[in-house]
C-alpha positions in Angstrom: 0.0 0.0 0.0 1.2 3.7 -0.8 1.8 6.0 1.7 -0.2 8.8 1.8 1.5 12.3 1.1 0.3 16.0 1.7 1.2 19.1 0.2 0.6 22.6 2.2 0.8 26.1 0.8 1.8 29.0 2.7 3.0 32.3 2.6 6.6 33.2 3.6 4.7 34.8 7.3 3.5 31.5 7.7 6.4 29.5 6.4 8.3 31.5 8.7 6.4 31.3 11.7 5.8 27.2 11.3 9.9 27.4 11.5 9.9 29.6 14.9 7.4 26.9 16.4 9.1 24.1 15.4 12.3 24.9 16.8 10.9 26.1 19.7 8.9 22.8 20.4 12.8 21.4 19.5 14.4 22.9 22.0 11.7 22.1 24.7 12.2 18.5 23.6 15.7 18.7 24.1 15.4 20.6 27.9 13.2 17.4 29.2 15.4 15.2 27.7 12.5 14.4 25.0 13.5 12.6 21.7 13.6 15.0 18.8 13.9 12.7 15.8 10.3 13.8 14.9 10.4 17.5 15.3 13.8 17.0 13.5 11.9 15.4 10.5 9.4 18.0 10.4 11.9 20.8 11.0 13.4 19.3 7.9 11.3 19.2 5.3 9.9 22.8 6.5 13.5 24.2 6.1 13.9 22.4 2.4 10.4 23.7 1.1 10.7 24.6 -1.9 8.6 28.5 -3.4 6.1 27.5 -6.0 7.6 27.6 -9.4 11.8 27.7 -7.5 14.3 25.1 -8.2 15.7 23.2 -5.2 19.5 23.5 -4.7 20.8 20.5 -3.1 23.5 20.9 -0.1 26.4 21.8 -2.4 24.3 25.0 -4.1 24.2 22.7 -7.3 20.3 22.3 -8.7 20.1 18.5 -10.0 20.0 19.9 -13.5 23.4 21.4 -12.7 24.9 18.2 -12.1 
């Protein structure tokens, strides 16, 4: 069976703020000694959003047409 996938759209506020809450809820995690693989994941994909219509740059600053 597929895993099911979702796709949000936000504005940069939003995109922005989601960031702010999400390493805040990290470093809570990490002051009660909470595991933060999960907030990690979600931090994650947040940070490597991609703007409608952009290109995404992998690590190096090389797009993978660029390679």
């Amino acid at each position: 069976m597929r895993e099911i996938t979702y796709r949000m759209e936000m504005s940069d506020f939003q995109r922005r703020a989601l960031l702010g809450v999400l390493v805040e809820m990290r470093n809570q995690c990490l002051q009660t000694d909470f595991p933060t693989e999960d907030v990690n994941d979600l931090l994650e994909l947040a940070l490597d959003a991609v703007p409608q219509g952009g290109k995404k740059k992998d690590k190096r600053g090389k797009g993978r047409d660029e390679r």
